[in-house]
NULO-657103 format. One line per field, with one value per atom (N, C-alpha, C, O): x negated, y, z negated; residue in three letters; atom name. Coordinates in pm, whole numbers, plus 50000, padded with zeros to 5 digits. Layout:
REM residues N
u <- [X; ...]
v <- [Y; ...]
w <- [Z; ...]
rest <- [Ala; ...]
atom <- [CA; ...]
REM end
This chain:
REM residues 80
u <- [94684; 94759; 94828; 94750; 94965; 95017; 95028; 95047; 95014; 95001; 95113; 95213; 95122; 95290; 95290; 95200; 95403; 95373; 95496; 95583; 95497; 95590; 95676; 95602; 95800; 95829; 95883; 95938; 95870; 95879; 96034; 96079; 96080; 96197; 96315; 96373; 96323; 96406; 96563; 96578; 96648; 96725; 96793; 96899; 96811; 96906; 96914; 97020; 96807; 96811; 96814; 96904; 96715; 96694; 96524; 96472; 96485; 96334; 96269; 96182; 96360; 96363; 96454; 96458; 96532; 96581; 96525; 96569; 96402; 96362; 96257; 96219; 96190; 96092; 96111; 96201; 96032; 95989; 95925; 95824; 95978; 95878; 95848; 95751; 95872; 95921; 95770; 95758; 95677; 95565; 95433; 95325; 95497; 95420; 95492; 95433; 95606; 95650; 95558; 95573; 95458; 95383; 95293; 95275; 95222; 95136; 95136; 95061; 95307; 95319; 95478; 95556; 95498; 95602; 95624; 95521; 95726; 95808; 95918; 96032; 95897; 95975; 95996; 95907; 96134; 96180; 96257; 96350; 96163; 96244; 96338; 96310; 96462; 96526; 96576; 96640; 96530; 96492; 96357; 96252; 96380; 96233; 96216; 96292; 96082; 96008; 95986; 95915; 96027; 95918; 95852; 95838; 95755; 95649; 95513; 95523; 95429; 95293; 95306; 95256; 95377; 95378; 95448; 95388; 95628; 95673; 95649; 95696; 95572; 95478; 95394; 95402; 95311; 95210; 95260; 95176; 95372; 95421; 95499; 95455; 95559; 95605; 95517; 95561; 95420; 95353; 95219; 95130; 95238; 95067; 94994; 94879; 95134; 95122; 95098; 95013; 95118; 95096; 94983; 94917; 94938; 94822; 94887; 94845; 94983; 95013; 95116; 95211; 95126; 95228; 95302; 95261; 95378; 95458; 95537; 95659; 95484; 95559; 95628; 95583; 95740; 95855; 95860; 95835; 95885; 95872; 95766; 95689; 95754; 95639; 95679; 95591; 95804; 95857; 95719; 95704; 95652; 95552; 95433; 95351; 95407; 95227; 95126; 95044; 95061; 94924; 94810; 94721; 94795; 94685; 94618; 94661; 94467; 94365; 94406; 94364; 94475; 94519; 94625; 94619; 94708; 94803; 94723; 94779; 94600; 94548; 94489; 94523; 94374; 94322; 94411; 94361; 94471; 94593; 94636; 94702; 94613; 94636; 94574; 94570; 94485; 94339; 94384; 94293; 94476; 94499; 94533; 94523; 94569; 94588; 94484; 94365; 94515; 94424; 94449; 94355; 94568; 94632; 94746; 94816; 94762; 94822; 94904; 94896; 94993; 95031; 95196; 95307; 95119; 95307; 95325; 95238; 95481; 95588; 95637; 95700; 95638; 95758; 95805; 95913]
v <- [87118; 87234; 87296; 87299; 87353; 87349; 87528; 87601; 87589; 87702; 87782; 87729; 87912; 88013; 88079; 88159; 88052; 88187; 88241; 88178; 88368; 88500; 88545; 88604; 88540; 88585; 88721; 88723; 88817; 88982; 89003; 88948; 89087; 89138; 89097; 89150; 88956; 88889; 88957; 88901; 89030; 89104; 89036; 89098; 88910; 88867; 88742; 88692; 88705; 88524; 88456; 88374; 88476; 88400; 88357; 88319; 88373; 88320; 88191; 88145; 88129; 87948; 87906; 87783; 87949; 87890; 87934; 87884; 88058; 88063; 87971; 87974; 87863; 87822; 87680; 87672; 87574; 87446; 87430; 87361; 87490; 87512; 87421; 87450; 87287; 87171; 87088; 86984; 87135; 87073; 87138; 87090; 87239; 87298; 87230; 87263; 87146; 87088; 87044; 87080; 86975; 86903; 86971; 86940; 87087; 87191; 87324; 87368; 87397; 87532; 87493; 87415; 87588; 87655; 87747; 87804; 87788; 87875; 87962; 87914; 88093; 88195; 88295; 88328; 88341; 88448; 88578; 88574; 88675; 88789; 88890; 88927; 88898; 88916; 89081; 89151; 89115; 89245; 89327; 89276; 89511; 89509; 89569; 89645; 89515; 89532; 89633; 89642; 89751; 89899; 89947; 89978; 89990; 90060; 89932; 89811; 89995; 89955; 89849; 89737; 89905; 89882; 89736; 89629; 89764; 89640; 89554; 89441; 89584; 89509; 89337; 89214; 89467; 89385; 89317; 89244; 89318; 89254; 89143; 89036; 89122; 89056; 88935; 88827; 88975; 88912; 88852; 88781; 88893; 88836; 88756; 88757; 88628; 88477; 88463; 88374; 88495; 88421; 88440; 88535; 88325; 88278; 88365; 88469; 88295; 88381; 88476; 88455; 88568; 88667; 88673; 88760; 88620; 88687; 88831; 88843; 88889; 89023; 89036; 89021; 89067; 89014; 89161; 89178; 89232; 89380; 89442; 89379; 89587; 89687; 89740; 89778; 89752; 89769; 89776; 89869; 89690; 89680; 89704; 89625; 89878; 89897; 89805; 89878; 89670; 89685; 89726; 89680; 89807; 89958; 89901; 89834; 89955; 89914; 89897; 89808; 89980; 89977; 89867; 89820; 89844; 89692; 89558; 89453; 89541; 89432; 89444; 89342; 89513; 89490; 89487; 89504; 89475; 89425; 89259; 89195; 89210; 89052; 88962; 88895; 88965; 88842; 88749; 88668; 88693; 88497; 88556; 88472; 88671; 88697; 88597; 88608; 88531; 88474; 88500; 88503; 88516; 88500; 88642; 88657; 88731; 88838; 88820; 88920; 88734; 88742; 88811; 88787; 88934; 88979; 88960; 88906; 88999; 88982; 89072; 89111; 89158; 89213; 89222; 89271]
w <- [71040; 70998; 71120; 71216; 71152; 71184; 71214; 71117; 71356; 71326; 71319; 71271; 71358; 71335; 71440; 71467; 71527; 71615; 71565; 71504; 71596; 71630; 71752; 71831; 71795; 71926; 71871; 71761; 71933; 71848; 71933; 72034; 71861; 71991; 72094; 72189; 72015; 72154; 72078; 71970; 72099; 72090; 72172; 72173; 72273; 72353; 72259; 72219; 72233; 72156; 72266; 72280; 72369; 72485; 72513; 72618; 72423; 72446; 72454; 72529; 72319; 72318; 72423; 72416; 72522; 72612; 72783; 72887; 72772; 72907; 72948; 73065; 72840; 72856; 72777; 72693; 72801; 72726; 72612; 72596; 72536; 72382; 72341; 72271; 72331; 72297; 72296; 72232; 72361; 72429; 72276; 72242; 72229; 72128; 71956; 71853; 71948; 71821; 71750; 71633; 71768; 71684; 71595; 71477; 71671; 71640; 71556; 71469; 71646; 71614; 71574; 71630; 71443; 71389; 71473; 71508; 71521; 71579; 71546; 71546; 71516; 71434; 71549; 71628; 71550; 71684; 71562; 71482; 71601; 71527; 71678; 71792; 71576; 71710; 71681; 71759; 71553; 71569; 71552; 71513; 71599; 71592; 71469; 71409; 71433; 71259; 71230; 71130; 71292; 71254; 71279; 71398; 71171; 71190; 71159; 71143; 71161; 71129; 70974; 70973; 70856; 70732; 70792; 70799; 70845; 70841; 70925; 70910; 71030; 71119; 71020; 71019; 70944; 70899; 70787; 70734; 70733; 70631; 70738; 70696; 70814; 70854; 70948; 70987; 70964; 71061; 71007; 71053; 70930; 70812; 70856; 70900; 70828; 70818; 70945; 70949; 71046; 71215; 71234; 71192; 71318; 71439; 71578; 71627; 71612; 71744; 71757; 71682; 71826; 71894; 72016; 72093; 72047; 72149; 72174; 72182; 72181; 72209; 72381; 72494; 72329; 72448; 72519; 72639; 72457; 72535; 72472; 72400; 72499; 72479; 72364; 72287; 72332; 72168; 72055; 71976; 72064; 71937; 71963; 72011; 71918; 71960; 71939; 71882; 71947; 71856; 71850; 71921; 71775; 71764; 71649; 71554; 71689; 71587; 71426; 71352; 71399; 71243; 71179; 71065; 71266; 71231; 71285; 71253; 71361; 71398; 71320; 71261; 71221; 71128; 70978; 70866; 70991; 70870; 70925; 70843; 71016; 71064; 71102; 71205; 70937; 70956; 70981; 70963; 71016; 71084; 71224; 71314; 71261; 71463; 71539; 71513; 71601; 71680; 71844; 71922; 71880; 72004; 72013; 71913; 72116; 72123; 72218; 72290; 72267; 72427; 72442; 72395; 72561; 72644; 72728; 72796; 72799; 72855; 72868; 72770; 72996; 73033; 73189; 73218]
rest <- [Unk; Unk; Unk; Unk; Unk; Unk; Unk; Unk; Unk; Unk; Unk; Unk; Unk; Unk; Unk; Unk; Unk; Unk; Unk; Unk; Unk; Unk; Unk; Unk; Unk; Unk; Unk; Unk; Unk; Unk; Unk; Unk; Unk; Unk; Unk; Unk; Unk; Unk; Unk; Unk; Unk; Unk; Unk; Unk; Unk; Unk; Unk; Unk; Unk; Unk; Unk; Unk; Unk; Unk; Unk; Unk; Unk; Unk; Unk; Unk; Unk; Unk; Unk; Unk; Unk; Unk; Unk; Unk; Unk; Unk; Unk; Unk; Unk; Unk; Unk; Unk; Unk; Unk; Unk; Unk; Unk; Unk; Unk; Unk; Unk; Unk; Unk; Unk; Unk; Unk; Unk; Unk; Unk; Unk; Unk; Unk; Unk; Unk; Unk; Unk; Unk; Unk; Unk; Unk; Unk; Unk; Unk; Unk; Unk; Unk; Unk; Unk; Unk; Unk; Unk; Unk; Unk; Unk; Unk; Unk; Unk; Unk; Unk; Unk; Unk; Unk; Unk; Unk; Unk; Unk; Unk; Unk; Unk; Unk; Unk; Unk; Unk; Unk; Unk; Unk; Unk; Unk; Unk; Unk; Unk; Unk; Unk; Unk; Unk; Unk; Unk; Unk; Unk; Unk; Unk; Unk; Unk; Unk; Unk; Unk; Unk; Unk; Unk; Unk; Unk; Unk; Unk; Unk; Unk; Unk; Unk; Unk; Unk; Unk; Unk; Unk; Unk; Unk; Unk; Unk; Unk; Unk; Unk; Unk; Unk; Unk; Unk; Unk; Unk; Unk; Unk; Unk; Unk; Unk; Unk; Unk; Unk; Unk; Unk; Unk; Unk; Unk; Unk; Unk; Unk; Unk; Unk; Unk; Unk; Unk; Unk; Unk; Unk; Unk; Unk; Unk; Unk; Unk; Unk; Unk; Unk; Unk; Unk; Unk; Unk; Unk; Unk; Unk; Unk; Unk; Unk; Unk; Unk; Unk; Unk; Unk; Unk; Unk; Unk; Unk; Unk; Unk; Unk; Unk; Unk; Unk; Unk; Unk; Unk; Unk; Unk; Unk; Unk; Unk; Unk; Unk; Unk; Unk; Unk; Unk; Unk; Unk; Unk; Unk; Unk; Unk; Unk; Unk; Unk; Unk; Unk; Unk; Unk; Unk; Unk; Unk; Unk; Unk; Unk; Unk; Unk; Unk; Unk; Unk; Unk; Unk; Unk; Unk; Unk; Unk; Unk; Unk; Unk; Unk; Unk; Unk; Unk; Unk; Unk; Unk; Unk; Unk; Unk; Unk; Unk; Unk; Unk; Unk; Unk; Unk; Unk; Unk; Unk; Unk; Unk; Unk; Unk; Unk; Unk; Unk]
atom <- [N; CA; C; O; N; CA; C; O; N; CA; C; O; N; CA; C; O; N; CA; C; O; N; CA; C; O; N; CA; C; O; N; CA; C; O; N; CA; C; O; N; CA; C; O; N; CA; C; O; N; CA; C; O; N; CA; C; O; N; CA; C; O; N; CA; C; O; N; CA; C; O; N; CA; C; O; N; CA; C; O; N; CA; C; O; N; CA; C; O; N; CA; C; O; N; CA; C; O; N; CA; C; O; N; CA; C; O; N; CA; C; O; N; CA; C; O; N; CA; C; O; N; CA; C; O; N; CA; C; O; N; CA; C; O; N; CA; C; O; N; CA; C; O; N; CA; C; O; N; CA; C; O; N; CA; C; O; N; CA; C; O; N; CA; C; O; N; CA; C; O; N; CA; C; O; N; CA; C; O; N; CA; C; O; N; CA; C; O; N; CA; C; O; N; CA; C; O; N; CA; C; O; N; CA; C; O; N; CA; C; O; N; CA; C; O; N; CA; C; O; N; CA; C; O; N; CA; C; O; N; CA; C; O; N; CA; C; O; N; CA; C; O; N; CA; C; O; N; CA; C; O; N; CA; C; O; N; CA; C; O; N; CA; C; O; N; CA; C; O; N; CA; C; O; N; CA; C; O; N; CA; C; O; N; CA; C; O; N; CA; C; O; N; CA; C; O; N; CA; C; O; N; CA; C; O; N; CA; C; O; N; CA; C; O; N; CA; C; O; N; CA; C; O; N; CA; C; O; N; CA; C; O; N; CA; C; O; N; CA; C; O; N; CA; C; O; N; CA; C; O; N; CA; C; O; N; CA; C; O]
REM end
């Protein structure tokens, strides 16, 4: 099974090109939201489905109340 990550925020559309993603094809689906989701509500609606997070800037709190809305979170990782 094949997991999901999330890249949050890339507002340039430069995230799949600062790095070798290419090494993760087999494994992970790869979804880049290139705007930001909101609040807490459209957070957790949008992000349900993912295993991992990239959060590209500080743009997106995650605070106890939207991580417990994202029983498949496995992996939280930022960047700035």
């Amino acid at each position: 099974m094949k997991r999901r990550c999330a890249i949050l925020n890339d507002y340039q559309n430069v995230a799949l090109k600062m790095a070798d993603w290419s090494i993760l094809r087999d494994d992970v689906d790869i979804t880049v939201f290139d705007r930001h989701l909101g609040d807490d509500a459209g957070n957790a609606e949008a992000l349900r489905d993912f295993d991992i997070v990239c959060a590209m800037r500080e743009r997106t709190p995650f605070r106890r109340p939207l991580l417990e809305r994202l029983p498949k979170l496995r992996l939280l990782v930022t960047s700035a």
